[in-house]
CHARMM internal coordinates of N, CA and C (Angstrom, degrees):
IC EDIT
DIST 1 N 1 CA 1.4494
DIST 1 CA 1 C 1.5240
ANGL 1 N 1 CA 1 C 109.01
DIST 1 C 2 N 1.4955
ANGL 1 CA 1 C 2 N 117.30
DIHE 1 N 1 CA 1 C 2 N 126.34
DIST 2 N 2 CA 1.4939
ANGL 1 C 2 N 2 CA 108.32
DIHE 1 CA 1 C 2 N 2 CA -166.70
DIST 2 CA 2 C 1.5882
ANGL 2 N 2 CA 2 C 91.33
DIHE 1 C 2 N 2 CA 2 C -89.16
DIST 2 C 3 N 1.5791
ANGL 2 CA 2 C 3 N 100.33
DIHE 2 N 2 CA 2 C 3 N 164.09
DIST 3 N 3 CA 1.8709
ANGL 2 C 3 N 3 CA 110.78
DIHE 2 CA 2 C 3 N 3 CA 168.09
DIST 3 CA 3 C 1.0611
ANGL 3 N 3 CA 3 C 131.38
DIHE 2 C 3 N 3 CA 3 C -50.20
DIST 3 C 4 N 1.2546
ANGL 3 CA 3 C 4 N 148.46
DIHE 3 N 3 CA 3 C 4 N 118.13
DIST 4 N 4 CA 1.3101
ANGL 3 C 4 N 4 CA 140.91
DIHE 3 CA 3 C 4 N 4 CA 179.16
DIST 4 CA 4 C 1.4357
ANGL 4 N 4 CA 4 C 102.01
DIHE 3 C 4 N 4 CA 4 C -45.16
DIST 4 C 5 N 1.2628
ANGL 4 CA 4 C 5 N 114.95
DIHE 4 N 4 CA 4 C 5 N 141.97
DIST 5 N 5 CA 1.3949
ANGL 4 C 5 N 5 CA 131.90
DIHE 4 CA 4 C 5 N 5 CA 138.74
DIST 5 CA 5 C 1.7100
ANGL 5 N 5 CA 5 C 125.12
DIHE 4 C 5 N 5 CA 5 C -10.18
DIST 5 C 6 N 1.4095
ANGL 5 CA 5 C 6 N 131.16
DIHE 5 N 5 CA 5 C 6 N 112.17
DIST 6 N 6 CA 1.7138
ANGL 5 C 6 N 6 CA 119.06
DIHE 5 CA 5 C 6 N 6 CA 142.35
DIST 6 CA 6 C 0.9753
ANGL 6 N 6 CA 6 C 150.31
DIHE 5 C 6 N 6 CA 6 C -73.33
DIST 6 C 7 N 1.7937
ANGL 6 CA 6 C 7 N 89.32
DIHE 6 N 6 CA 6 C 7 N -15.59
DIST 7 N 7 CA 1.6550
ANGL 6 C 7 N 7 CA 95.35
DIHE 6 CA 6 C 7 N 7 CA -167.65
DIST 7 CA 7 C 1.5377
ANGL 7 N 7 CA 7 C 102.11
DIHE 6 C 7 N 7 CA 7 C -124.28
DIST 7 C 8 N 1.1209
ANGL 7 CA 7 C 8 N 123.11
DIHE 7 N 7 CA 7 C 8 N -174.13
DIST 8 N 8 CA 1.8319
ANGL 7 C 8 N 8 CA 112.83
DIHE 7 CA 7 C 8 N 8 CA 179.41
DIST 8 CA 8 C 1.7759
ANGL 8 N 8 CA 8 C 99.85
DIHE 7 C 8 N 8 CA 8 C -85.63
DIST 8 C 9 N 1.4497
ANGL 8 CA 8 C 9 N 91.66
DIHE 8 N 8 CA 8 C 9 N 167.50
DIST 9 N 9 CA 1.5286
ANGL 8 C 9 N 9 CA 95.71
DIHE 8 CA 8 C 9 N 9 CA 179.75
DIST 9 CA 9 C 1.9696
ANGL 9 N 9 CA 9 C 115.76
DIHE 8 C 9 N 9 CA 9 C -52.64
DIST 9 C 10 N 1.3404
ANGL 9 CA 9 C 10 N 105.43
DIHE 9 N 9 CA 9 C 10 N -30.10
DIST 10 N 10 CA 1.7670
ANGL 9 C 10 N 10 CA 102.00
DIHE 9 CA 9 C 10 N 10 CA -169.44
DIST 10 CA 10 C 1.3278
ANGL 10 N 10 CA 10 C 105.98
DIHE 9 C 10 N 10 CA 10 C -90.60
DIST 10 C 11 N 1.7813
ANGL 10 CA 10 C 11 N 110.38
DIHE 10 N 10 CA 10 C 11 N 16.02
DIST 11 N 11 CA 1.4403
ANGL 10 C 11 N 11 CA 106.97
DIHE 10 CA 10 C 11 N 11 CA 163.22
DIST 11 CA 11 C 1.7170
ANGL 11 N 11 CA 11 C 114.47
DIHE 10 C 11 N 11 CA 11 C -134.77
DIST 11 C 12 N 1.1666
ANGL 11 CA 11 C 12 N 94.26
DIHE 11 N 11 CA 11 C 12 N 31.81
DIST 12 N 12 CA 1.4560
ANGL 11 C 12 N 12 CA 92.63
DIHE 11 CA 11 C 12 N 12 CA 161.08
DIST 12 CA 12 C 1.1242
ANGL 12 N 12 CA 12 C 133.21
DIHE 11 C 12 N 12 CA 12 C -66.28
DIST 12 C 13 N 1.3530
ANGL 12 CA 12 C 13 N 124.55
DIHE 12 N 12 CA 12 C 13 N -11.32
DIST 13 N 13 CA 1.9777
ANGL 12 C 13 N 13 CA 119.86
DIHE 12 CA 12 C 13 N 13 CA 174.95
DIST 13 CA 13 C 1.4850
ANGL 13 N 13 CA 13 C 89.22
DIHE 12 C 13 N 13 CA 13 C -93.97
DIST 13 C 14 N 1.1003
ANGL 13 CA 13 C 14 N 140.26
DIHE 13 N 13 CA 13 C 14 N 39.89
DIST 14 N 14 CA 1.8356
ANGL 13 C 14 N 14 CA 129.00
DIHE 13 CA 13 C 14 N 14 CA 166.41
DIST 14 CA 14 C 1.3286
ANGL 14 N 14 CA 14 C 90.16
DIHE 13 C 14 N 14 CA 14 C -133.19
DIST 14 C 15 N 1.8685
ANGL 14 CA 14 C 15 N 140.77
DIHE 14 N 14 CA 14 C 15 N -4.45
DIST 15 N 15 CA 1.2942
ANGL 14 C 15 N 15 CA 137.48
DIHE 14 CA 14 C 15 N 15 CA 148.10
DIST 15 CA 15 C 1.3726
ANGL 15 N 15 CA 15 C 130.00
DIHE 14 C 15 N 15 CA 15 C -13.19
DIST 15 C 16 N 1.2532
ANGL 15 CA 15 C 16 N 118.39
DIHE 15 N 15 CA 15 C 16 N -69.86
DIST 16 N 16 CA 1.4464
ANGL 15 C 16 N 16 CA 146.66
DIHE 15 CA 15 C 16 N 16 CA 175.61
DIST 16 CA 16 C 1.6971
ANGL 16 N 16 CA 16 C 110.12
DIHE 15 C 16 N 16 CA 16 C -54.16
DIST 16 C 17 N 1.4088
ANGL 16 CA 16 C 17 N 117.66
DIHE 16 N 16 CA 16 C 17 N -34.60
DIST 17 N 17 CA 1.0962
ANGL 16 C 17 N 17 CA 102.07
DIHE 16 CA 16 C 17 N 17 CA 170.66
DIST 17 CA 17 C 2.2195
ANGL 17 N 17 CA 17 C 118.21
DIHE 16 C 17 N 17 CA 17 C -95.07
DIST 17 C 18 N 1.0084
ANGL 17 CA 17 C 18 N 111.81
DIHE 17 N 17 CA 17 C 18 N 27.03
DIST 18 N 18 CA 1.5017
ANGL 17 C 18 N 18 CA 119.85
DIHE 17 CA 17 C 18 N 18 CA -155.81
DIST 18 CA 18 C 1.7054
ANGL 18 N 18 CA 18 C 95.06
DIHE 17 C 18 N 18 CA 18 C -56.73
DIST 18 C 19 N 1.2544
ANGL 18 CA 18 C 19 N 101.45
DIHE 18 N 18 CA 18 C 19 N -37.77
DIST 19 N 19 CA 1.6652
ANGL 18 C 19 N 19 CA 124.28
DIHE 18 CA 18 C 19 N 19 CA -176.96
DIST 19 CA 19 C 1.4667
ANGL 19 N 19 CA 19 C 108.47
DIHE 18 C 19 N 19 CA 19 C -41.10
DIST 19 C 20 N 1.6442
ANGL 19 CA 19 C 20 N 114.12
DIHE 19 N 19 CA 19 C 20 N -19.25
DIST 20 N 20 CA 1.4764
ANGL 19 C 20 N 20 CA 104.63
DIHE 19 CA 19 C 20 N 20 CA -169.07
DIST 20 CA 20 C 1.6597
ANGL 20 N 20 CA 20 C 91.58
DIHE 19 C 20 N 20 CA 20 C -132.30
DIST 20 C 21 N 1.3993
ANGL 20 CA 20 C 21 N 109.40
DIHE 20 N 20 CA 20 C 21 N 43.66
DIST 21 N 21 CA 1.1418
ANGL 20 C 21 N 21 CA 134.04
DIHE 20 CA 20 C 21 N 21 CA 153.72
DIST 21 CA 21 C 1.7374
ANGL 21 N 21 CA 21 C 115.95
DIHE 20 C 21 N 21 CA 21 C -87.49
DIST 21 C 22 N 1.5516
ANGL 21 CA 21 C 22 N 104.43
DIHE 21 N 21 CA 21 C 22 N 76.71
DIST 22 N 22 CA 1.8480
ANGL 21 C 22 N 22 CA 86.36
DIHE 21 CA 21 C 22 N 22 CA -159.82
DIST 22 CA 22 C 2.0586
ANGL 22 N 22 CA 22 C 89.58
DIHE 21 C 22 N 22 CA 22 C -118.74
DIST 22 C 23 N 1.2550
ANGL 22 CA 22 C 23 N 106.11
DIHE 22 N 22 CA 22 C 23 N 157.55
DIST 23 N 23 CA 1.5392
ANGL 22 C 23 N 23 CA 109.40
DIHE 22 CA 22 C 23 N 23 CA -173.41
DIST 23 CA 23 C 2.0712
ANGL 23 N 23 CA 23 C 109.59
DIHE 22 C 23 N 23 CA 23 C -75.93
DIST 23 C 24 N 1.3774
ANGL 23 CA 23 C 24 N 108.21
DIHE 23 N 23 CA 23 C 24 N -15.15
DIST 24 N 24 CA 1.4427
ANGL 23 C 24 N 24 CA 111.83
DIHE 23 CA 23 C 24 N 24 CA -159.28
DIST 24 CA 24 C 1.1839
ANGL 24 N 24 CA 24 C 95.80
DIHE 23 C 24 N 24 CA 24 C -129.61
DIST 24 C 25 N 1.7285
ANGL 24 CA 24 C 25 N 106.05
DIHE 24 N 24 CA 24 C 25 N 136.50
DIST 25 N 25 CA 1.7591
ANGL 24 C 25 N 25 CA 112.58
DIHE 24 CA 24 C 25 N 25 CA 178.25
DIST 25 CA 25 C 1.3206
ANGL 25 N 25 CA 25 C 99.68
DIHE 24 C 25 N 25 CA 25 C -56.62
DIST 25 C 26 N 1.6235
ANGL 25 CA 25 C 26 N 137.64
DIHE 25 N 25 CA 25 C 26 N -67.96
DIST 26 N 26 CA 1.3891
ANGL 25 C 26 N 26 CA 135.82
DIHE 25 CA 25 C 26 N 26 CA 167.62
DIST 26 CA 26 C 1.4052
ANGL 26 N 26 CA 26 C 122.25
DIHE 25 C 26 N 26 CA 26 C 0.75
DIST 26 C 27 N 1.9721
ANGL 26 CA 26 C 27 N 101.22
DIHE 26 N 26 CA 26 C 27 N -60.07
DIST 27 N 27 CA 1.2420
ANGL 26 C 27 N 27 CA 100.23
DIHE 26 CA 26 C 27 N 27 CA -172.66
DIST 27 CA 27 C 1.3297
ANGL 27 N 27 CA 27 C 124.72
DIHE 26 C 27 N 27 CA 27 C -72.21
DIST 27 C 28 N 1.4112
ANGL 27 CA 27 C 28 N 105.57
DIHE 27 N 27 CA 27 C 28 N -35.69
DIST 28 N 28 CA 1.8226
ANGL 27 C 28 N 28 CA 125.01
DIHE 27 CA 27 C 28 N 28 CA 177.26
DIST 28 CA 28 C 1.6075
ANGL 28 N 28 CA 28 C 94.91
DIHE 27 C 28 N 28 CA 28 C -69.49
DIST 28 C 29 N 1.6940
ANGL 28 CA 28 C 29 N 135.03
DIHE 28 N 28 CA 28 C 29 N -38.27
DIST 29 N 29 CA 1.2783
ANGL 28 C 29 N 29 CA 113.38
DIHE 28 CA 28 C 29 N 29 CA -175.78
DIST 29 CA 29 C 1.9858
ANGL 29 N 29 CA 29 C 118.32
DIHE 28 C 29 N 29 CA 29 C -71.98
DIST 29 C 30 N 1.4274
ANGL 29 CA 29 C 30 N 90.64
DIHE 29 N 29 CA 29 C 30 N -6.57
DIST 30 N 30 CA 1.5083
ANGL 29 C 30 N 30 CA 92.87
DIHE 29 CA 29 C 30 N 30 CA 174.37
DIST 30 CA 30 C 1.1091
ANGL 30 N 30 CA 30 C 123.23
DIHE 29 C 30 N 30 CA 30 C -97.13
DIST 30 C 31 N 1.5562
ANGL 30 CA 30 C 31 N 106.18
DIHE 30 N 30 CA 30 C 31 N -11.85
DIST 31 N 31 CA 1.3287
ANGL 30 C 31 N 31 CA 106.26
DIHE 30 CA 30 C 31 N 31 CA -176.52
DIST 31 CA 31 C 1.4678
ANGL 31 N 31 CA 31 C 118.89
DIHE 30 C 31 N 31 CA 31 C -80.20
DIST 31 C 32 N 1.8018
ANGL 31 CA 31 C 32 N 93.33
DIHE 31 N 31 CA 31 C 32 N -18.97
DIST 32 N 32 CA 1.7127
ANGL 31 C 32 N 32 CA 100.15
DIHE 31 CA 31 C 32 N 32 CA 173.29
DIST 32 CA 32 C 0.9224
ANGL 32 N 32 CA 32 C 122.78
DIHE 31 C 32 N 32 CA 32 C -81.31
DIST 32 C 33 N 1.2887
ANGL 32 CA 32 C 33 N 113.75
DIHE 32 N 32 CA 32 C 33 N -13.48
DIST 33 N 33 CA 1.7525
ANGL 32 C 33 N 33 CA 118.96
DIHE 32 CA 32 C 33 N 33 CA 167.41
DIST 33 CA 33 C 1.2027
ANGL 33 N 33 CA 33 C 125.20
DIHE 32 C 33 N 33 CA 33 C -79.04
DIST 33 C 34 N 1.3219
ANGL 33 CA 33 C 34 N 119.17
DIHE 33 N 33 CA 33 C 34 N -15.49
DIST 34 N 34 CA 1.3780
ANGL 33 C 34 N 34 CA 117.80
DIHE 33 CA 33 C 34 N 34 CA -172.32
DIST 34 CA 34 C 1.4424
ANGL 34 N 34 CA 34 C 105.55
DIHE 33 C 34 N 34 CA 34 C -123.33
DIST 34 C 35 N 1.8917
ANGL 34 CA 34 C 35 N 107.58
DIHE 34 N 34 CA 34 C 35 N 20.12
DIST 35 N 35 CA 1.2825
ANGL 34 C 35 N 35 CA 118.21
DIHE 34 CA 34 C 35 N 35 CA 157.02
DIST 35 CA 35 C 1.4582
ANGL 35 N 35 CA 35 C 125.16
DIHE 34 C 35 N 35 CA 35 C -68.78
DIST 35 C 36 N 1.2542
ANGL 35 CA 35 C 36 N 135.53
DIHE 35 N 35 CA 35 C 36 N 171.02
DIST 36 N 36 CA 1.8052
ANGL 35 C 36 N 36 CA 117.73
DIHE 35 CA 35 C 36 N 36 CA 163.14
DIST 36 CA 36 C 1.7252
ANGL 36 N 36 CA 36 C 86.14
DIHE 35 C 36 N 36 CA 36 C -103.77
DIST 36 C 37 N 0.9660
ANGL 36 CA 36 C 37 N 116.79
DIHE 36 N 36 CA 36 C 37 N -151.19
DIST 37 N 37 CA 2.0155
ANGL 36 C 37 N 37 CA 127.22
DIHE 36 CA 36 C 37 N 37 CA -137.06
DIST 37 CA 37 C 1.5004
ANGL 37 N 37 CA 37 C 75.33
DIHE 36 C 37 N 37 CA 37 C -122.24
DIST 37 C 38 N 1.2119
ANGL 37 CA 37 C 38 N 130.18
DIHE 37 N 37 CA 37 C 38 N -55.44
DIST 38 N 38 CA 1.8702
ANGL 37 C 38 N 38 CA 133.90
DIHE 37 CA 37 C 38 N 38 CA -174.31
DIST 38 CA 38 C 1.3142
ANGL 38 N 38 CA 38 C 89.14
DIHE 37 C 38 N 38 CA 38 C -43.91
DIST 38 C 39 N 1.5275
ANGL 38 CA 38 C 39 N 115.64
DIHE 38 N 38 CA 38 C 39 N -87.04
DIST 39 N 39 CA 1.3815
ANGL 38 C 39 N 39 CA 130.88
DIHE 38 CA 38 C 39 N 39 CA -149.39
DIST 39 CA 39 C 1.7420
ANGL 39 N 39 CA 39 C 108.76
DIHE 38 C 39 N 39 CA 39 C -50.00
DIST 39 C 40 N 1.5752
ANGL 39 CA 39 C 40 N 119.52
DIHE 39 N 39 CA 39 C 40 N -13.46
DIST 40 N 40 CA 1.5706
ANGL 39 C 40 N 40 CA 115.13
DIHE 39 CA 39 C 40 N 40 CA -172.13
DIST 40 CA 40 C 1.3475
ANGL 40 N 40 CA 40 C 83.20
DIHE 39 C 40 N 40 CA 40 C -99.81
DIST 40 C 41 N 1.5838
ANGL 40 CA 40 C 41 N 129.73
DIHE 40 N 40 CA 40 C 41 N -52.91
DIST 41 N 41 CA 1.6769
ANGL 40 C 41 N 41 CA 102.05
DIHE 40 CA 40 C 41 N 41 CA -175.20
DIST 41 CA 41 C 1.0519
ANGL 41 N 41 CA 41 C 135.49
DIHE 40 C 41 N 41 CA 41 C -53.68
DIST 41 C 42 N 1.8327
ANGL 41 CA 41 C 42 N 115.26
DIHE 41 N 41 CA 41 C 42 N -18.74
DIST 42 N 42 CA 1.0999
ANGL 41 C 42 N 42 CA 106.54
DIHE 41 CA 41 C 42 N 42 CA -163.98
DIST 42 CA 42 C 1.4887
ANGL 42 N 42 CA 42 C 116.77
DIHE 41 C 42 N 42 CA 42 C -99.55
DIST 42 C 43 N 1.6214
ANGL 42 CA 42 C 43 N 93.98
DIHE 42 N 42 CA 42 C 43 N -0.23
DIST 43 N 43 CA 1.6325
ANGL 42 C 43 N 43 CA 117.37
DIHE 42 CA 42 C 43 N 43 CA 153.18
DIST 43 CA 43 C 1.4110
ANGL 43 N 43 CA 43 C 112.13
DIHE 42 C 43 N 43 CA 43 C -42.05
DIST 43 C 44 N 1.5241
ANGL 43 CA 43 C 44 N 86.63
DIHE 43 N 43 CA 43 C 44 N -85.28
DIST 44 N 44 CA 1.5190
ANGL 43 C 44 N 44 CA 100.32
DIHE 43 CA 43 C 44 N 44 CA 175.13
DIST 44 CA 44 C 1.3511
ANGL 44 N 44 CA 44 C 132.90
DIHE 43 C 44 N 44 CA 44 C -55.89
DIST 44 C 45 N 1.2381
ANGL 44 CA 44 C 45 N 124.58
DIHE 44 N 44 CA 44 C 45 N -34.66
DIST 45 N 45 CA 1.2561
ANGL 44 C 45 N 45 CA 115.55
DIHE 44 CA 44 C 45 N 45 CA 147.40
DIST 45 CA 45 C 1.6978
ANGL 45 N 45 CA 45 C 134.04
DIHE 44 C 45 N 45 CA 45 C -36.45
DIST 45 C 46 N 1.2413
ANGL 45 CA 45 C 46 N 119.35
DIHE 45 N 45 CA 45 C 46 N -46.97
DIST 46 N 46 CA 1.2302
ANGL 45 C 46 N 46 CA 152.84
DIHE 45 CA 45 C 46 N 46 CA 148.98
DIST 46 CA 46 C 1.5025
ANGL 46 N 46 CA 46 C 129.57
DIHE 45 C 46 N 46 CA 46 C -24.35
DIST 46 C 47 N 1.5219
ANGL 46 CA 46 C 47 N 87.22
DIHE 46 N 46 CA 46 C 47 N -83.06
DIST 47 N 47 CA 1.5262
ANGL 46 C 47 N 47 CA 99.86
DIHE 46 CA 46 C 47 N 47 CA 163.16
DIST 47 CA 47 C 1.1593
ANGL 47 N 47 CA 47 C 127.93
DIHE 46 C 47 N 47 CA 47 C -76.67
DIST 47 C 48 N 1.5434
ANGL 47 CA 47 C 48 N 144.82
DIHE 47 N 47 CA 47 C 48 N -64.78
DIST 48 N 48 CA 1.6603
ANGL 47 C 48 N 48 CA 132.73
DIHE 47 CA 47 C 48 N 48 CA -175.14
DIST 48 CA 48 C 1.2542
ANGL 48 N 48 CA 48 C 126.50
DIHE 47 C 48 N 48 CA 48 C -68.13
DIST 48 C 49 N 1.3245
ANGL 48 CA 48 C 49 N 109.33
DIHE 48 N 48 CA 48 C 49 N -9.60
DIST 49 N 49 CA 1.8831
ANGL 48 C 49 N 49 CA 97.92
DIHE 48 CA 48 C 49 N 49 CA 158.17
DIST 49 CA 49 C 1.6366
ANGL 49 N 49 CA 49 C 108.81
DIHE 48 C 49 N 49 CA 49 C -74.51
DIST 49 C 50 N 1.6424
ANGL 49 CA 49 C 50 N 124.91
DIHE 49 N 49 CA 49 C 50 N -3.77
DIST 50 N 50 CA 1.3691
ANGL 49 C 50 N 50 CA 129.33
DIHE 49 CA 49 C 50 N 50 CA -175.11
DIST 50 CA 50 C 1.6781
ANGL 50 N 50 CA 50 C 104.17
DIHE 49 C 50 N 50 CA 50 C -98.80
DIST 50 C 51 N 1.4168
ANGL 50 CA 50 C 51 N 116.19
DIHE 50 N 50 CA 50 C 51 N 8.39
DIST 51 N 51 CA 1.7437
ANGL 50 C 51 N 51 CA 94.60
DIHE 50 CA 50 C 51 N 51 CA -152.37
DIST 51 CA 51 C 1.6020
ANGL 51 N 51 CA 51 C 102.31
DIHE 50 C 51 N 51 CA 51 C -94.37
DIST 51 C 52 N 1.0645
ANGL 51 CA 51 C 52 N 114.88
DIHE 51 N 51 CA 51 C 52 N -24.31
DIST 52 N 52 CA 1.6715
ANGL 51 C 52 N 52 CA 121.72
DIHE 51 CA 51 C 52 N 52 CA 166.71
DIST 52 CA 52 C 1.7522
ANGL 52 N 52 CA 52 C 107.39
DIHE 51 C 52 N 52 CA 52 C -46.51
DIST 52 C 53 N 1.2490
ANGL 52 CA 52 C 53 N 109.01
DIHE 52 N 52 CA 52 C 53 N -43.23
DIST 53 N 53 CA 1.2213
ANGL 52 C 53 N 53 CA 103.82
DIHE 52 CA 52 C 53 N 53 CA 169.40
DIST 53 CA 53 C 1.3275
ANGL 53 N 53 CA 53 C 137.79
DIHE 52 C 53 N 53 CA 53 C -78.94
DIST 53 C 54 N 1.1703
ANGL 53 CA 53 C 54 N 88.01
DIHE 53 N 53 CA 53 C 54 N -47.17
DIST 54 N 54 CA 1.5415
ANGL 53 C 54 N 54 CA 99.07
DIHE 53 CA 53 C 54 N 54 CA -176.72
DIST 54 CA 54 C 1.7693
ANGL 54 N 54 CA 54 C 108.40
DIHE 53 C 54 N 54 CA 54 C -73.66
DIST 54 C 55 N 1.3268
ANGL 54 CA 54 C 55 N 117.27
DIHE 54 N 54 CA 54 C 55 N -8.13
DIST 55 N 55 CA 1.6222
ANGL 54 C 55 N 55 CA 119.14
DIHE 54 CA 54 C 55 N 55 CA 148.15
DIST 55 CA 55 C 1.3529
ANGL 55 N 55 CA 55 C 113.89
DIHE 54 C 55 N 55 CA 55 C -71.93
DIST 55 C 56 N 0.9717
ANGL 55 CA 55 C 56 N 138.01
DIHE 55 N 55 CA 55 C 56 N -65.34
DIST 56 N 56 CA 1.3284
ANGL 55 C 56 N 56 CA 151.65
DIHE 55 CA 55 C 56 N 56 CA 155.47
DIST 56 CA 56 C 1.4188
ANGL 56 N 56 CA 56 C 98.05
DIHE 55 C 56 N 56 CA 56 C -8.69
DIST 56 C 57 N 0.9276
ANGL 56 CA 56 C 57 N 128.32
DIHE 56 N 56 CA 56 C 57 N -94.65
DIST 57 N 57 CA 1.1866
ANGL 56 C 57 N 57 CA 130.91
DIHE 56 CA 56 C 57 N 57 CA -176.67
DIST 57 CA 57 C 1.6386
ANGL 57 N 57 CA 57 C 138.58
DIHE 56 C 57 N 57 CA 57 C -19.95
END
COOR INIT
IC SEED 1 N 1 CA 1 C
IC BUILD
C-alpha cells in the first residue's frame, strides 16, 4: 500500500522536497547547510516557478 499523499494533487512535483519542510528557522537554516549547491537549486528550481500558486492556494 503506497503512502498517502501531503500535498494536493497540483503539487505533487514539490513532494520530493517535503524533507525541507522543517518547523524552526534554525532547523531549515541547517538544513541549507548541510545541503550540496545541486540539491538547493533544484529546490529552487522546483519551487518558485510554483509560488504564485502555492500562495494562491
Amino acid at each position: 500500500m503506497a503512502a498517502p499523499n501531503k500535498l494536493p494533487a497540483q503539487f505533487a512535483d514539490l513532494e520530493p522536497y517535503l524533507d525541507w519542510d522543517l518547523a524552526t528557522e534554525p532547523q531549515r537554516y541547517a538544513k541549507r547547510l548541510a545541503s550540496s549547491m545541486s540539491q538547493m537549486q533544484g529546490f529552487y528550481d522546483t519551487a518558485f516557478p510554483r509560488l504564485e500558486d502555492v500562495i494562491a492556494y
